[in-house]
DRENMI-670336 format. One record per atom (N, C-alpha, C): residue in three letters; x, y, z. Coordinates in steps of 0.02 Angstrom, whole numbers, plus 50000, padded with zeros to 5 digits. Layout:
N
ALAXYZ
...
//
This chain:
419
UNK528294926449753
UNK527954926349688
UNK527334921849690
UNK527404915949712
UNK526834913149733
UNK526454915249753
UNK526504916749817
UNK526044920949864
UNK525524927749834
UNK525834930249788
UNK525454936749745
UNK525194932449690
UNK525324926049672
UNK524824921549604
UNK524244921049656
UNK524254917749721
UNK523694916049765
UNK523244921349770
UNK523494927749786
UNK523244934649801
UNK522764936749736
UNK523174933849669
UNK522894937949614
UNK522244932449591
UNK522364925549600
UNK521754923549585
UNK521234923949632
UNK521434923749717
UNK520774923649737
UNK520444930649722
UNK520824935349710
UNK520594943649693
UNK520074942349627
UNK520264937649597
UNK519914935049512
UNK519344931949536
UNK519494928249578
UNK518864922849582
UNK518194927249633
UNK518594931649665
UNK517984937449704
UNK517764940449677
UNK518004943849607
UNK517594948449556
UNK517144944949531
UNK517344939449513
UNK516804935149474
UNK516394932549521
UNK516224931149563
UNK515884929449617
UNK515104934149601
UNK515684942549628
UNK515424947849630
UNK514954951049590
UNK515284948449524
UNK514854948149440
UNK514044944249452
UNK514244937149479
UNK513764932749468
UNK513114935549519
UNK513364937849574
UNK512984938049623
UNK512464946049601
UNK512944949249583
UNK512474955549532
UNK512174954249477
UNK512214947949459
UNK511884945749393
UNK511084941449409
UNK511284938649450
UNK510724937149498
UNK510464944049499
UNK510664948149531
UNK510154950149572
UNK509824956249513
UNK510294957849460
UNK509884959849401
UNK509234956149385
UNK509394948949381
UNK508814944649345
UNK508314945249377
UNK508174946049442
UNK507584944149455
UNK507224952749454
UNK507574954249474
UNK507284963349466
UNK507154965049394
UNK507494964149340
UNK507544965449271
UNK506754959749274
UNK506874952149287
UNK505904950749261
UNK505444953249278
UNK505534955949352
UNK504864957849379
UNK504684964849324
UNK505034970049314
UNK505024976149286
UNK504764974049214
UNK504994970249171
UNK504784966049110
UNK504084963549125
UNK503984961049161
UNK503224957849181
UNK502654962749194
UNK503024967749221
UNK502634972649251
UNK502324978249200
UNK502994980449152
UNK502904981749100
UNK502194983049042
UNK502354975149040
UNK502154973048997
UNK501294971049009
UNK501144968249095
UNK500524969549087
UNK500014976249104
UNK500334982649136
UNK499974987549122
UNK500034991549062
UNK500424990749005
UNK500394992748925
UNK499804988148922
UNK499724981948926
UNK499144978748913
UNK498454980548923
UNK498534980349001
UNK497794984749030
UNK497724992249020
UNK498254996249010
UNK498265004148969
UNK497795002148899
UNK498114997248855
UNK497654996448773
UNK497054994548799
UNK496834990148849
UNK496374986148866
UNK495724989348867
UNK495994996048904
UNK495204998448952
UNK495395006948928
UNK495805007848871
UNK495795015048827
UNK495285017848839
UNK494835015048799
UNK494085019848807
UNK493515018848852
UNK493795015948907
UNK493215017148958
UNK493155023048997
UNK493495025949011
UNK493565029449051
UNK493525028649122
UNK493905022549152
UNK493805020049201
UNK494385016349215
UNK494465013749298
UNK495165012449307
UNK495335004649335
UNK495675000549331
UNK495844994149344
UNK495834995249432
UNK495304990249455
UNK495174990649513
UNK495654980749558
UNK495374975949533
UNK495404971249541
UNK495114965849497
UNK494984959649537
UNK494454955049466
UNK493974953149523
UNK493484951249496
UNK492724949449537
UNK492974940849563
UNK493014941149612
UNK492984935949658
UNK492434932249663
UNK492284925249722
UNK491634922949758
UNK492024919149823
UNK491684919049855
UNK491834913449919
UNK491334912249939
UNK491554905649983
UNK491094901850024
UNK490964902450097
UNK490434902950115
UNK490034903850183
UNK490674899350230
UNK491094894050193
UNK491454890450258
UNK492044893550249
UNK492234895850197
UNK492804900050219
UNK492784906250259
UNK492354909050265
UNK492214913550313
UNK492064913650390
UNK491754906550370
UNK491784904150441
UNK492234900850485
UNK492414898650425
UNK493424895550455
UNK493824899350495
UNK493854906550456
UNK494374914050453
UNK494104917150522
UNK493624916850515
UNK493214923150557
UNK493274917250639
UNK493094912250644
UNK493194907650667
UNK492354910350713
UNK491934907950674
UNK490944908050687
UNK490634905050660
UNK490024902450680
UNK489854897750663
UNK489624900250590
UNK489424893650546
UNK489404892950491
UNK488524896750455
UNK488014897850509
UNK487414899450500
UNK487464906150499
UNK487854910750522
UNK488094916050527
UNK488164919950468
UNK488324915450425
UNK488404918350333
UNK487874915350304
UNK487304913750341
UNK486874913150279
UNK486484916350222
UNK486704922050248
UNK486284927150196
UNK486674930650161
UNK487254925250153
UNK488144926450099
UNK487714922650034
UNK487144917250060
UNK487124913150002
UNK486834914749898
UNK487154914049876
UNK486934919249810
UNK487224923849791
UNK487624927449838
UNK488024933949838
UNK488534936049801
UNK488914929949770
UNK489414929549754
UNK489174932649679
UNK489824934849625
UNK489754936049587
UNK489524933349526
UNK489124934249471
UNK488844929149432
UNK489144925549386
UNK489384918949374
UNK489874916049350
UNK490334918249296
UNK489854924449238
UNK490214925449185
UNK490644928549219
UNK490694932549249
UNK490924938149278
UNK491694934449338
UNK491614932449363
UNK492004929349403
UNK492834927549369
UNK493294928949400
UNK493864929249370
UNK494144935349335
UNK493474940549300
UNK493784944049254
UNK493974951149291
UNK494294955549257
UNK494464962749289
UNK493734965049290
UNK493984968649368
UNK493334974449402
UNK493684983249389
UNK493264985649353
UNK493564993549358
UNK493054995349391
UNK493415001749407
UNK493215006249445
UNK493265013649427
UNK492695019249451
UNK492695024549394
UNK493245028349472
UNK493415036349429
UNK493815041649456
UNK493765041249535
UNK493195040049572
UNK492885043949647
UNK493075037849684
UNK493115031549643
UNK493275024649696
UNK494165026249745
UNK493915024049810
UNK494905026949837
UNK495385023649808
UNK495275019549777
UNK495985017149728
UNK496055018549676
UNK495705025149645
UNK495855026849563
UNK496385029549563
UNK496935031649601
UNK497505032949611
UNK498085028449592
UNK497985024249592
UNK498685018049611
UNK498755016549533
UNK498285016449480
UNK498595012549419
UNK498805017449384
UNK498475024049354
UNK499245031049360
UNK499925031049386
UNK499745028249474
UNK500305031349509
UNK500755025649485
UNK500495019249443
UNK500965012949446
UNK501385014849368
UNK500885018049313
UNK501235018149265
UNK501865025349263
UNK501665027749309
UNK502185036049332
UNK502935030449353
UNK502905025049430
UNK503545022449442
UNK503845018249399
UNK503445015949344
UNK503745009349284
UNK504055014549242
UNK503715020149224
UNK504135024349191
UNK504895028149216
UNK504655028649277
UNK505335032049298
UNK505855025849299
UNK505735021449310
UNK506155014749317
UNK506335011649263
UNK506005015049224
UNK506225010349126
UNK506415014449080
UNK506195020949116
UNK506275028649058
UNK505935024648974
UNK505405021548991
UNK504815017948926
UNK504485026148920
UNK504505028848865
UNK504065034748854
UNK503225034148852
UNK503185027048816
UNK502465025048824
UNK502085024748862
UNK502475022448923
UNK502195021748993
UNK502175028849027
UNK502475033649003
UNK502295041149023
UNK501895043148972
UNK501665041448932
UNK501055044448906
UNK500545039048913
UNK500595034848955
UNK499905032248982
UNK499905037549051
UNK500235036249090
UNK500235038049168
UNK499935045949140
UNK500085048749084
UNK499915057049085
UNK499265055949074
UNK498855051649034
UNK498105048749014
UNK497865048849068
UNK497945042949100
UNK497625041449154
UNK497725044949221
UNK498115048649232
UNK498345055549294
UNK497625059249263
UNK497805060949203
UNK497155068149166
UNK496695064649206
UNK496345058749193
UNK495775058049197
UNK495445060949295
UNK495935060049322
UNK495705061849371
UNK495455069149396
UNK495575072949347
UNK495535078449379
UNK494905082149414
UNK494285078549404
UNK493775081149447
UNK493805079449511
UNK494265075849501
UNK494465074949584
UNK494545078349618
UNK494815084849594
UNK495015091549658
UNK494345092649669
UNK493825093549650
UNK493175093949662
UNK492595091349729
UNK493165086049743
UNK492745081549772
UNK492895081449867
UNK492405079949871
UNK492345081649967
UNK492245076249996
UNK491935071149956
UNK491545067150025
UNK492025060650040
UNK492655061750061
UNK493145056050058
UNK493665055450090
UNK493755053850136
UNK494495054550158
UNK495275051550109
UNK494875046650077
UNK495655043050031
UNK495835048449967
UNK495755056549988
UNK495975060649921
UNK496835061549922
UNK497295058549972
UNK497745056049970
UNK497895050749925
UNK497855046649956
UNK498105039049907
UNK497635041149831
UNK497015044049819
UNK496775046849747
UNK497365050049681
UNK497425055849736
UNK497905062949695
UNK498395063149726
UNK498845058649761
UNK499495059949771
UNK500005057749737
UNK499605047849732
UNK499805042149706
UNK499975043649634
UNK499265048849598
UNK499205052349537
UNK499675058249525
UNK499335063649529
UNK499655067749537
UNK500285070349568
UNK500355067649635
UNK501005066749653
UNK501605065349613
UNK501575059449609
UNK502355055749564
UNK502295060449486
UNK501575062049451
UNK501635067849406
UNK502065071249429
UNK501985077549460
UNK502345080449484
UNK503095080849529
UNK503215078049536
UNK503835072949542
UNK504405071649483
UNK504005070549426
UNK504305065449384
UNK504165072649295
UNK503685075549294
UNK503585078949238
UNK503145086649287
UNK503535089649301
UNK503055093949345
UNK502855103349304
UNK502395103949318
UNK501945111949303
UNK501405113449340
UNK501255120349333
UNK500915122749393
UNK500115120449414
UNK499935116449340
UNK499375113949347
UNK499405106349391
UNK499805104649395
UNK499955097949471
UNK499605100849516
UNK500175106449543
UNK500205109549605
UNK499545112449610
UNK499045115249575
UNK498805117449587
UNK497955111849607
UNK498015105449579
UNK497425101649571
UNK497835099249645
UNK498475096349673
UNK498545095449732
UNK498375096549784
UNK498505105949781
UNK498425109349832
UNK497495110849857
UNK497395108949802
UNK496395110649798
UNK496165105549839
UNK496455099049813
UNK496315092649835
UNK496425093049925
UNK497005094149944
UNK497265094050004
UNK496785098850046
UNK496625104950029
UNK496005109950043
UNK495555105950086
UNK495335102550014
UNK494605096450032
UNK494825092850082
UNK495445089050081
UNK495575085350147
UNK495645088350204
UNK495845095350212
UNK495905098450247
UNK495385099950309
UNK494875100750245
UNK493985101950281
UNK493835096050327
UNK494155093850328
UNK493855085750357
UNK494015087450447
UNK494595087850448
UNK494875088350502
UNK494555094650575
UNK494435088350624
UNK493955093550679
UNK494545094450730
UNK494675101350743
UNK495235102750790
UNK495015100850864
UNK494575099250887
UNK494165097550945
UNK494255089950962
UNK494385087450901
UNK494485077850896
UNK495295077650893
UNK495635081850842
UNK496145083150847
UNK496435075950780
UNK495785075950740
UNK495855071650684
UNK495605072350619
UNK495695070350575
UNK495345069850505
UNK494775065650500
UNK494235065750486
UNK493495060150472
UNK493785056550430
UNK493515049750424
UNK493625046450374
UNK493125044150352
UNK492385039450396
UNK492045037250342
UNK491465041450346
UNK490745043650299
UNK490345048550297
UNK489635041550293
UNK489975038350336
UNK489405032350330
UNK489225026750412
UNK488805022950397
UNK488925019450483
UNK488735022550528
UNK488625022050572
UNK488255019550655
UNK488745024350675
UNK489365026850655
UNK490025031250704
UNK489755038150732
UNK490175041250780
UNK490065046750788
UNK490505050650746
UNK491075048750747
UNK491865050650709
UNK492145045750692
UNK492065042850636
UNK492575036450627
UNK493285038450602
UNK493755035650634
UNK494585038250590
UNK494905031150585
UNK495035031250525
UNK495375022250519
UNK496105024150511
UNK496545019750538
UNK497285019250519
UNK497345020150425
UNK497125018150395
UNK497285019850326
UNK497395028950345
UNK496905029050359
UNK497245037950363
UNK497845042550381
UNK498125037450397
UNK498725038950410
UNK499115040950356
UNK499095038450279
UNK499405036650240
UNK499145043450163
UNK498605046750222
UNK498375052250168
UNK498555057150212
UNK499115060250232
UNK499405061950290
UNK499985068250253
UNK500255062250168
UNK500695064050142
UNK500595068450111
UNK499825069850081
UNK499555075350055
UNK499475081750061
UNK499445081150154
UNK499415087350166
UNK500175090650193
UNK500615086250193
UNK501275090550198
UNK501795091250123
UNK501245089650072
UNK501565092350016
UNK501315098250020
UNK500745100150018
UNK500295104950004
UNK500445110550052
UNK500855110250116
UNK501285115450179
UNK501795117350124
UNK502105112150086
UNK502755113350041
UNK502475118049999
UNK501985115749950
UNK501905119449885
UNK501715126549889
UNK501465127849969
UNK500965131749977
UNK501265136750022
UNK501755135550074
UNK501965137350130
UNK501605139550187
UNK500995137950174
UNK500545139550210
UNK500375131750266
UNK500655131650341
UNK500585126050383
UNK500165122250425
UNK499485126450407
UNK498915122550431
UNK498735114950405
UNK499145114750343
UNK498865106750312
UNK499455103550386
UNK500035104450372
UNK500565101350394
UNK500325100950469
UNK500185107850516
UNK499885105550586
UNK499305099050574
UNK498975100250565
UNK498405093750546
UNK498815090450546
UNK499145087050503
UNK499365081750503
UNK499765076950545
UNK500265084250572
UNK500385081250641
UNK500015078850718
UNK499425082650703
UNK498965083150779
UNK498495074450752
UNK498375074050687
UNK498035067750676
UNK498535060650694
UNK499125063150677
UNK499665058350695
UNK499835054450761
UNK499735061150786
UNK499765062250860
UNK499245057950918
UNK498685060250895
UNK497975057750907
UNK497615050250897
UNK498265047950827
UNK497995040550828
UNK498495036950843
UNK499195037550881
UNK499465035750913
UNK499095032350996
UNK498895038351006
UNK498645038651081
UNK498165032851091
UNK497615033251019
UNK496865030751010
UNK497075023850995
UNK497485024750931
UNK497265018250899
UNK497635011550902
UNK498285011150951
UNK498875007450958
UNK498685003351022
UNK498714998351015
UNK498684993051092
UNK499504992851112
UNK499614991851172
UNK500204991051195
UNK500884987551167
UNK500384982251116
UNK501164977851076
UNK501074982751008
UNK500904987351001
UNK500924992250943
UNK500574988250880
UNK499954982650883
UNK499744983950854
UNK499164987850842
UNK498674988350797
UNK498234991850805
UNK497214992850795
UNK497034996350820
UNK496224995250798
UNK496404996550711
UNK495644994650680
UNK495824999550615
UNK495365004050613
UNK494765002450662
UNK494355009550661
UNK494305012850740
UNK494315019150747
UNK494305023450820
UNK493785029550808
UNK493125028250820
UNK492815032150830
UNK492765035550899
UNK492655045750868
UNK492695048650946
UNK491835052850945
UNK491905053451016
UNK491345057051042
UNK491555066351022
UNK491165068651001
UNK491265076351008
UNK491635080851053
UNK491885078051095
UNK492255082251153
UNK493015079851128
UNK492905073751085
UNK493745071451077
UNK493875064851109
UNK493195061951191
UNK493325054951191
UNK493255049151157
UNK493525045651153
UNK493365038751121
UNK492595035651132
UNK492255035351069
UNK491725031851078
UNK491735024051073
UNK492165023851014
UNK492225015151016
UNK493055011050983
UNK493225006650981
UNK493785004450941
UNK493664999050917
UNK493974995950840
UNK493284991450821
UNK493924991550765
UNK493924984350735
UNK494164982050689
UNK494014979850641
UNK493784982450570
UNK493054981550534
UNK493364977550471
UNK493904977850446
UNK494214972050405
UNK494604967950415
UNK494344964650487
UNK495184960250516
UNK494554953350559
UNK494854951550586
UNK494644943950616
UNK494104947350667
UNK494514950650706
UNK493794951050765
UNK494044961150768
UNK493894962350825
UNK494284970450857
UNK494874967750898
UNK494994962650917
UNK495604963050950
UNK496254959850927
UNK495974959150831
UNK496544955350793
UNK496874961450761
UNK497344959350719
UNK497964963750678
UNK497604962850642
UNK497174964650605
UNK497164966950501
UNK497754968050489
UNK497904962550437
UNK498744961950414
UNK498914970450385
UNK498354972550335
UNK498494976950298
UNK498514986350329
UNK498134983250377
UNK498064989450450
UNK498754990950489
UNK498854985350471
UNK499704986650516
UNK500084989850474
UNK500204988550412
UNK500494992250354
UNK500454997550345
UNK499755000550343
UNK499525006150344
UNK499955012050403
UNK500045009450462
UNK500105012550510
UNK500985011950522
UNK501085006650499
UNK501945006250507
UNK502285012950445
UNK501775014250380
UNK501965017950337
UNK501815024150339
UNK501585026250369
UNK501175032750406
UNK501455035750446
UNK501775032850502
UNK502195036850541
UNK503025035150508
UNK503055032750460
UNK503825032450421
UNK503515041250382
UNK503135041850368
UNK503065049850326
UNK502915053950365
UNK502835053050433
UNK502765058850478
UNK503405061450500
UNK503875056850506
UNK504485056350522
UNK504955060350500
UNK504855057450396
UNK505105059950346
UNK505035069050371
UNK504465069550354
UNK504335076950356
UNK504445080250408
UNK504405077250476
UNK504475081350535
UNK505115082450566
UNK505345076750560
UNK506065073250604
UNK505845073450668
UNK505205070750695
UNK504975071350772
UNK505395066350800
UNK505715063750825
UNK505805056350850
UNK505045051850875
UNK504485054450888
UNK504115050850933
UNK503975046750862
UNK503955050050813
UNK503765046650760
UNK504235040050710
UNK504855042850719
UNK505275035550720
UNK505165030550768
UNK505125032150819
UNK504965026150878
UNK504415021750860
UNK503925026050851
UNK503105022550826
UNK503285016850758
UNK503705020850721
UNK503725016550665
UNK504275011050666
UNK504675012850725
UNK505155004650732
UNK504875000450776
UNK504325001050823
UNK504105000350877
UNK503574993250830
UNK502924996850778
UNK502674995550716
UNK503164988850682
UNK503744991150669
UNK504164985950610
UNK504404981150649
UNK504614980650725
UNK504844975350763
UNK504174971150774
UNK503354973050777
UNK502784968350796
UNK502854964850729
UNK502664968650690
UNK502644964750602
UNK503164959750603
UNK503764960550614
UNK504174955450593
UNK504254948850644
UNK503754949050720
UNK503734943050773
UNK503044941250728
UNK502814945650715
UNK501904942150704
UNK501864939650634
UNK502234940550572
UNK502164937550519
UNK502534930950532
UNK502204926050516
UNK502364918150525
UNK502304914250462
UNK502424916450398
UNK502494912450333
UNK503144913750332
UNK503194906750313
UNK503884906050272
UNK504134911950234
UNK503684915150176
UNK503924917850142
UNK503864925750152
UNK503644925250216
UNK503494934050243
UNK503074937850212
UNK502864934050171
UNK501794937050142
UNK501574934950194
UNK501134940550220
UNK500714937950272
UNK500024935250272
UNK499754932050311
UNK499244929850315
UNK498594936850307
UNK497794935950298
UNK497754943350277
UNK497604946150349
UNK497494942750413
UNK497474945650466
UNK497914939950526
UNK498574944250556
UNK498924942750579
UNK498744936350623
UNK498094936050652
UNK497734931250719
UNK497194928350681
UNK497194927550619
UNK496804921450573
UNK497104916050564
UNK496584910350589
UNK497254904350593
UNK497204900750533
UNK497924899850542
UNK498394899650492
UNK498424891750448
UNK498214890650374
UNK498244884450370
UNK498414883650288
UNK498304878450249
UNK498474880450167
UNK497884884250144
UNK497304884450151
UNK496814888850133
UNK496644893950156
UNK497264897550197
UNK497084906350235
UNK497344908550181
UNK496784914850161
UNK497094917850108
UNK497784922450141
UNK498024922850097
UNK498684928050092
UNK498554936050080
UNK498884940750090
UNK498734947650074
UNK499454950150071
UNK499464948049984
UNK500164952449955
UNK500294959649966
UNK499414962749971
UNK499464969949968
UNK499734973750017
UNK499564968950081
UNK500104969950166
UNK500874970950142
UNK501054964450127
UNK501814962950109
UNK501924970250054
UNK501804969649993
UNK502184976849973
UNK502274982150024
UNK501484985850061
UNK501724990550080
UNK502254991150137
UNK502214985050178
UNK502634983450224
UNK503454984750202
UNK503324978750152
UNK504334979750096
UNK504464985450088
UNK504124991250077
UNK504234997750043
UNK504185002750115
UNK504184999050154
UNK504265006150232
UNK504695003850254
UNK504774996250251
UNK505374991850288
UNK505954995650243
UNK506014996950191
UNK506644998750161
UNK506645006450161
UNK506205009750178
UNK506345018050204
UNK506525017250276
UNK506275015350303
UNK506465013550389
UNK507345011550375
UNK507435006850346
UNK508335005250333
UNK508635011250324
UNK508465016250290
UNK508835023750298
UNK508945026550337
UNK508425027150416
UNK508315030450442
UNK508605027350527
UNK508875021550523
UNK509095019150600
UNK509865016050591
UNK510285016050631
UNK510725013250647
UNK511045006150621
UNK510225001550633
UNK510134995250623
UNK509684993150574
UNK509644999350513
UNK509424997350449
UNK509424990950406
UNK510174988950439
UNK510244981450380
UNK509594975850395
UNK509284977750458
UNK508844972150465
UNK508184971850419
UNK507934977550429
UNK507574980050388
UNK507434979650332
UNK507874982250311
UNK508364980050243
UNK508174973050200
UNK508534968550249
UNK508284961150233
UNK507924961350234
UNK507244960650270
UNK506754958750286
UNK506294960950213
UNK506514965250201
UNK505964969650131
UNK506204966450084
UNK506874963250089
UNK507334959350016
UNK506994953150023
UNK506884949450090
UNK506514943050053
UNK505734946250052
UNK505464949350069
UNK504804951050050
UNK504704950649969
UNK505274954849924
UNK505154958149889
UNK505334948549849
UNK505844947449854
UNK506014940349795
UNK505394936349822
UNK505064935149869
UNK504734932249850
UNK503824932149837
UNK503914940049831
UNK503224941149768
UNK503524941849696
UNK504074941749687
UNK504474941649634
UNK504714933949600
UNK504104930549617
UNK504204922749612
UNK503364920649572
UNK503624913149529
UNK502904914049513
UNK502234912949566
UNK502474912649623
UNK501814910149686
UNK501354918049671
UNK501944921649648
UNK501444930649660
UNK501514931949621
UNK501974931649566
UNK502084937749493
UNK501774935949455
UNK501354937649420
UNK501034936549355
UNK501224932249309
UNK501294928149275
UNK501434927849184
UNK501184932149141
UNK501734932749099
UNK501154937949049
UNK500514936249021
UNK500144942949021
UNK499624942048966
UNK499154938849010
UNK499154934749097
UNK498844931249125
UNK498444937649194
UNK498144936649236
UNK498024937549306
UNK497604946149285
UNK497244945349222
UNK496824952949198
UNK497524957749190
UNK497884958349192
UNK498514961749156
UNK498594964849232
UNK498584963949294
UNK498784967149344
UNK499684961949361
UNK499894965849405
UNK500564962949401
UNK500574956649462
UNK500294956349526
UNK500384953749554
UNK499684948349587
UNK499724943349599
UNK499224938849629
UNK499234938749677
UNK498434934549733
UNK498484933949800
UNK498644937849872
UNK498104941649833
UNK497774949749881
UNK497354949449919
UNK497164951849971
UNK496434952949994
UNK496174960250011
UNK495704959750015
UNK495494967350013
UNK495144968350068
UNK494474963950082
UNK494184964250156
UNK493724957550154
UNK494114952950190
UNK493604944950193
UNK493004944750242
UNK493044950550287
UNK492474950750329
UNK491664949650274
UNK491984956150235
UNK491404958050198
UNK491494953450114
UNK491564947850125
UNK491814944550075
UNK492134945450025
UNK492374951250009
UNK492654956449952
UNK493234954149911
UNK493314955449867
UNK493924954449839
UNK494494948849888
UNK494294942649892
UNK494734937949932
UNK495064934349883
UNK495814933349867
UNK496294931249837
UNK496174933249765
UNK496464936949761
UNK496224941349694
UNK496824947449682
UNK497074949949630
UNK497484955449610
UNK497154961049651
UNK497594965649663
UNK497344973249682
UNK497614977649663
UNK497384983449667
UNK498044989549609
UNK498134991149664
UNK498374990249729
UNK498704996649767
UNK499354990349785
UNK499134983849787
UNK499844980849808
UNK500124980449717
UNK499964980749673
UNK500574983649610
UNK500684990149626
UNK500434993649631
UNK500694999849649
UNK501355001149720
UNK501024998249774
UNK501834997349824
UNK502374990949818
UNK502244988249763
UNK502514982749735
UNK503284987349698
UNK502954991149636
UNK503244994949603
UNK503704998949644
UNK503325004249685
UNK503905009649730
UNK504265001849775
UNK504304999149823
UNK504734994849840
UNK505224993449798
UNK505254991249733
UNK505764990149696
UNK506144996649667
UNK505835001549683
UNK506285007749652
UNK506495009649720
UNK506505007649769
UNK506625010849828
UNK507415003049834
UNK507114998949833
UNK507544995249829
UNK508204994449789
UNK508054994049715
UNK508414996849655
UNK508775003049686
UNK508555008049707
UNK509145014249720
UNK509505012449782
UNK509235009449834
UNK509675007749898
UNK510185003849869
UNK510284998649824
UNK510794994149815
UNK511154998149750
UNK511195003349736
UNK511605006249689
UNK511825009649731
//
């Protein structure tokens, strides 16, 4: 009789344990979603009638922080001097109209808050601001019509779907389609610069576009492309420890003209956010194909990231081989997308639990105030302490809508793994 009192309380004292430890882990997921909430309803009332989309906030830096990062001499930026943004301006939100490559992400952010809160409001913003894009199918001169109309339109369609999605998708994907030279055995990316063919690892990630568009369409020329570009910047763009260039321009026959790292420390550093790009890219090639070469790439990808990120808190520095000190900026926007492949990758291997973790402390601790917003604070974006490209002085420690945007899917990816 004893022995079953012992049995029955420690059985008591494990439920409750069990309670507490799910209560936790409600709280911190339940604020972020509340926070999150609450500041794109804000920036939805905010910027109603512009017709224009929450990009970031206008930054400035200094000639020595650049010279710190970049690690060159300090005369090097002198013609940084003045550049910076003009004081009124500084701190406040930067929009950006339809054609910019991130008019995608603050749609695509109010589409996952909605699916995650079932808030109706927040689906009749995401339907506002999705509409607005629609001259987008229109448009040619771009490789990011992925992350544009997928981010958009996509999760639309996904989440409230009719034939007019599918059909501004499939137009869109067309246009991306055009891009792609079977001779290079890639998609173009920039229509600018000194290149012969420039293809950046972000491209990887507009990849997903064209194997919806094989789906919607059944028609597999998007889907070949996508694999032969996959294929192609494997070969090109990966150094032996799997990290990577972020730009690979080719010569017309298909050889390599140059490899060149245009938002990272030098060409032979990690761009924190380049690695992301490319670790999440072949996680959707994967998805869609079931190739193996393409799981390999992407565990191959998630084992460098996790020796080469060296913060405590697994936000990374914004380029992996920038040395490292209290004034290197951070690049949250790395860390989301990273958390949010790290926890599709956990589905897909044996040894998921690692993974797993790794995206769980990612995720608590942008889910802390060092990164989450207060309300009503940080221009109504959800998360702080971004970078965008410090080469070119740009947006350095500053909000960005694409890390709220993989901020958001991480936690719904997360949220459903632990149910």
């Amino acid at each position: 009789m004893k022995k079953e009192c012992i049995l029955a309380i420690s059985f008591a004292i494990g439920m409750v344990s069990c309670k507490n430890n799910a209560s936790q882990q409600e709280a911190w997921t339940d604020n972020a979603l509340d926070v999150a909430s609450y500041q794109l309803k804000l920036t939805a009332t905010e910027i109603a009638d512009s017709a224009q989309l929450p990009r970031s906030t206008w930054t400035g830096c200094t000639v020595e922080l650049l010279a710190s990062q970049l690690e060159r001499d300090v005369n090097t930026f002198k013609d940084r001097s003045g550049k910076n943004p003009p004081a009124e301006k500084l701190g406040k939100r930067r929009l950006c109209d339809i054609y910019d490559w991130t008019s995608g992400f603050f749609p695509g952010s109010l589409w996952y808050l909605y699916e995650m809160t079932g808030d109706t409001e927040l689906k009749e913003q995401a339907i506002k601001f999705t509409n607005l894009l629609n001259p987008v199918r229109y448009y040619k001169d771009t490789h990011d019509l992925g992350f544009m109309v997928n981010c958009s339109y996509g999760n639309a369609l996904r989440l409230s779907p009719n034939d007019t999605l599918k059909s501004v998708l499939v137009e869109t994907a067309e246009n991306l389609y055009h891009r792609f030279n079977p001779q290079i055995g890639c998609i173009r990316s920039w229509d600018f610069g000194t290149w012969n063919f420039p293809v950046i690892i972000d491209n990887m990630m507009n990849l997903e576009l064209l194997f919806k568009a094989s789906q919607l369409t059944g028609d597999n020329k998007y889907r070949d492309a996508a694999i032969t570009h996959a294929l192609t910047t494997m070969k090109h763009h990966f150094r032996p420890d799997y990290t990577s260039f972020h730009v690979v321009s080719y010569n017309d026959d298909g050889t390599v003209e140059r490899q060149e790292t245009n938002q990272g420390k030098n060409d032979a550093s990690a761009w924190a956010r380049g690695q992301g790009w490319g670790f999440y890219g072949y996680l959707i090639c994967y998805r869609e194909t079931k190739d193996p070469r393409f799981l390999q790439q992407a565990v191959n990808i998630a084992d460098m990231i996790m020796k080469r990120i060296t913060t405590e808190d697994c936000i990374p520095y914004w380029d992996f081989d920038a040395p490292a000190g209290k004034d290197t900026p951070r690049d949250a926007s790395a860390g989301c997308i990273i958390a949010s492949a790290m926890l599709e990758l956990s589905t897909m291997v044996p040894d998921g639990q690692k993974y797993f973790d790794y995206a769980e402390k990612q995720l608590k601790s942008l889910s802390t105030p060092d990164y989450l917003a207060a309300k009503g604070e940080n221009e109504g974006f959800i998360l702080k302490h971004s970078t965008g490209s410090l080469p070119h002085a740009s947006e350095i420690d500053t909000p960005l809508n694409y890390a709220d945007y993989y901020y958001l899917e991480a936690l719904k990816r997360y949220s459903d793994l632990k149910k």
